[in-house]
N, C-alpha and C positions, 0 to 999 in steps of 0.2 A: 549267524554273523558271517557266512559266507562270504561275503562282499568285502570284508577286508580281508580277509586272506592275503590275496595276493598282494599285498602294499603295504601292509602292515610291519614289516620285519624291516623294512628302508625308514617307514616315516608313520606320526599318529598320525589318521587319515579322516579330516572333512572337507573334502574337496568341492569345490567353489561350484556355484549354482550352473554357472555354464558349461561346466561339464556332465550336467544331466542330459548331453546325447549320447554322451556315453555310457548311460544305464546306471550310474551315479548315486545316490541319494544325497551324500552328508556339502557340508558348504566350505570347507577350507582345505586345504593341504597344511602341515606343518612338519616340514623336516627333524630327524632327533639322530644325531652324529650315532655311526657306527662303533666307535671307539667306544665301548662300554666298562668303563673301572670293574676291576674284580669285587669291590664294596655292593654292586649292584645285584650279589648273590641272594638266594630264596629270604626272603626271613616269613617265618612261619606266625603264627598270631588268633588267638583265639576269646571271642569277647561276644559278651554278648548287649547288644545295645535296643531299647526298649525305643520305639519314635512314631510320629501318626502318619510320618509325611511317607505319601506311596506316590511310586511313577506313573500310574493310569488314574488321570485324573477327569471327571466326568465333563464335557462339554458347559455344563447346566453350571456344573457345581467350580466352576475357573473363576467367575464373580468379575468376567472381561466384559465389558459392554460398547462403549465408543471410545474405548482408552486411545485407541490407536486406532490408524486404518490400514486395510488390509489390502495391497495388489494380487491379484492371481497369477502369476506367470504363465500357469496354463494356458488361461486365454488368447494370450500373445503368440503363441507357438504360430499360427499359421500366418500371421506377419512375415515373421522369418524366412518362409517358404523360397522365396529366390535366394536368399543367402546359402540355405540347407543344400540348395540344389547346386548352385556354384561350388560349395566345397566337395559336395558328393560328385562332381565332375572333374574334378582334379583330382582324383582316383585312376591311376596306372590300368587303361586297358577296360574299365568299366560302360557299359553299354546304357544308353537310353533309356532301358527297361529296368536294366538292375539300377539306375539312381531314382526310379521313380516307384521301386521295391524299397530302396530302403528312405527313399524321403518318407514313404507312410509309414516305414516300421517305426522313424525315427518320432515321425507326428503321434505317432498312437503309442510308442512309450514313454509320452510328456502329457497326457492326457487324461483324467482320474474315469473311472467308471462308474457306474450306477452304487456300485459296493464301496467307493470312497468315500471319505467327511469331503465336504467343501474346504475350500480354501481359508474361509472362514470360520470353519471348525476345526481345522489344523492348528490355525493361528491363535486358537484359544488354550487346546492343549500344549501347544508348543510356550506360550506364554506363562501357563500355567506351572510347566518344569522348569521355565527357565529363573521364576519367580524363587521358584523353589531354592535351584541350585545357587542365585547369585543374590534375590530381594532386590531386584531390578523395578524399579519402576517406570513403567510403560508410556507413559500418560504423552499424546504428541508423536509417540514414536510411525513410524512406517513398519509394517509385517510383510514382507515379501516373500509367496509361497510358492514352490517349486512343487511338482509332481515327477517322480521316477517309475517308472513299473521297474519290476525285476526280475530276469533270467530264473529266480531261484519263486519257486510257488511260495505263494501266500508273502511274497515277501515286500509288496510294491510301500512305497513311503512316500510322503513330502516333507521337506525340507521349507524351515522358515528362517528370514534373516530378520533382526529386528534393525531399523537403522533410526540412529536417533535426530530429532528434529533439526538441529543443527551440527553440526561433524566438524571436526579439524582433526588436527595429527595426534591428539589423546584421546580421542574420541574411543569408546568400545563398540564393536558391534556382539549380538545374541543373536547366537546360532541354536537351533533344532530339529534332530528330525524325529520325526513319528510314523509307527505302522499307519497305512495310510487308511484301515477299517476299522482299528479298536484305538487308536490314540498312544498307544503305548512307547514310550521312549523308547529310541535306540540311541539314539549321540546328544550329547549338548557341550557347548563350547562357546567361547566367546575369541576377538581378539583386537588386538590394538591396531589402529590406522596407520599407525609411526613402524610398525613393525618392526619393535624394538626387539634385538635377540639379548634374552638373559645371560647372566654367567653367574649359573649356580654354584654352590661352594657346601663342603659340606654335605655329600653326597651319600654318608653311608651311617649320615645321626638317624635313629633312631623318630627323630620327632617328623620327619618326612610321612613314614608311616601312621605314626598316632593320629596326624592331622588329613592323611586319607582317609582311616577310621572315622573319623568326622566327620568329613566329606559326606561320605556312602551313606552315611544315616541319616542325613535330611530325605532320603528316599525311599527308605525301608518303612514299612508295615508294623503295628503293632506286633505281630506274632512272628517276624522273622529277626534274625539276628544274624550276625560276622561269625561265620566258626573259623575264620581263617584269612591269611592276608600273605602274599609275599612281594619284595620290588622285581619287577622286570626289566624294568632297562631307568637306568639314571646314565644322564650326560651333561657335561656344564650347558651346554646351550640347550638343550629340550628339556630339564628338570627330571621328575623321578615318577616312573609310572608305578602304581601300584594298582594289584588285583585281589578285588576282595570276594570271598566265598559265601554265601548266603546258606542258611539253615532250609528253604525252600526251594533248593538245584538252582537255584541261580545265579549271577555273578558280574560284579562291577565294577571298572578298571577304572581310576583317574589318574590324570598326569596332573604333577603338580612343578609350578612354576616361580620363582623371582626369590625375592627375601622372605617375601609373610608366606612364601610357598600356598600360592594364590592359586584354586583349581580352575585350570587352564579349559580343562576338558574332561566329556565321562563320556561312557557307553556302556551300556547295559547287554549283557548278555542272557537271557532269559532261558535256554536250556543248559546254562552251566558255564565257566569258560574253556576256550575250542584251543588255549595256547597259543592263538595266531599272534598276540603284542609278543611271546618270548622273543629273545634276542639270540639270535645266533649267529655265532661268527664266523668270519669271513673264510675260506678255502682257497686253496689252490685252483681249484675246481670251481668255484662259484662265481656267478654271470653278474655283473650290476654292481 
């Protein structure tokens, strides 16, 4: 989970599809205030929860068929080409050669390889989680898939938006991404058109977490289980993250948001979690 590191301690991080030149994967930004109450200390938790629902879910076996249709954004990428090149020239000092250096880098890591799912088999496992995490129904929707390679080996993804057949200002859109060669979740998330900010209350109940516990188990495996849970950052406006520990080294954070403390957002950490969500506070010293 490299890739948030660095942005993680400011904001939970699915940053919006057009920032795939920047090596990117996930689809939104959302800020979560600094100011973190002392209530938002470890709570510890140990449970074990029995469920069928797993986050690698088989292309075949998503039961998607013409629910929706699917854009590849990939495709599109060399459309862009004069746009790419026009920003890569308003670069201070950069030469002829170095923007036509990195117009291919930028072209070739928005581009899937022989070892990717199609855009179309993104759009089924991504459907597949997001079915999962929210019972979204598809049917009419738009899939729009993005392709990121990434700096970090083995780690390249696409990102899917789901946007619904007609939208206004309550409209939700479904966000996911997927390792881009086994399907496996790394983020899902959803969010509101109106972009409305919450003002959570009640930041240090207890039922914050029980209802994370919830959460996390629509995605757990028969044979794995929670040995553990603590909040990480709760704030009236971003709601209350919590991370949960798996019996398997694994480990899955959501943020939870509004009154029904609605999961806003997950991510899966599949070697353990790395501590990048902890919340640390600000210094004398410290940049941002």
């Amino acid at each position: 989970m490299t890739k948030f590191k660095t942005v993680v301690n400011k904001a939970w991080v699915f940053v919006a599809a057009a920032a795939l030149i920047a090596g990117s994967s996930s689809a939104m930004a959302f800020a979560l205030d600094r100011n973190v109450p002392e209530s938002a200390s470890a709570h510890a938790a140990g449970i074990t929860i029995d469920a069928n629902a797993y986050n690698q879910i088989p292309a075949a076996e998503t039961g998607i068929t013409a629910e929706y249709s699917v854009t590849d954004l990939s495709k599109t990428v060399s459309d862009q080409k004069e746009y790419i090149r026009e920003k890569l020239s308003m670069i201070d000092g950069i030469t002829p050669e170095q923007i036509e250096e990195k117009y291919h880098e930028i072209i070739s890591n928005m581009t899937p390889g022989e070892k990717d799912l199609s855009a179309e088999q993104a759009a089924a496992y991504a459907a597949g989680i997001l079915k999962k995490a929210y019972g979204v129904d598809f049917q009419g929707y738009t899939a729009e898939a993005s392709f990121s390679r990434s700096p970090v080996p083995n780690s390249d993804s696409w990102t899917v938006i789901f946007h619904a057949p007609k939208e206004d200002q309550n409209t939700k859109r479904y966000i996911a991404s997927i390792d881009s060669v086994n399907g496996r979740m790394l983020d899902a998330s959803f969010y509101n058109l109106n972009y409305r900010e919450e003002n959570n209350k009640d930041l240090d109940n207890p039922a914050w977490t029980n209802k994370a516990l919830q959460e996390i188990a629509k995605f757990l495996p028969e044979n794995v289980s929670i040995t553990g849970s603590k909040v990480v950052l709760a704030t009236p406006a971003g709601g209350v993250i919590v991370v949960c520990e798996l019996s398997d080294g694994s480990a899955y954070a959501v943020r939870l948001t509004g009154e029904n403390k609605e999961a806003a957002a997950y991510i899966f950490f599949p070697n353990g979690y790395d501590g990048s969500l902890d919340y640390h506070p600000a210094t004398g010293k410290s940049v941002g």
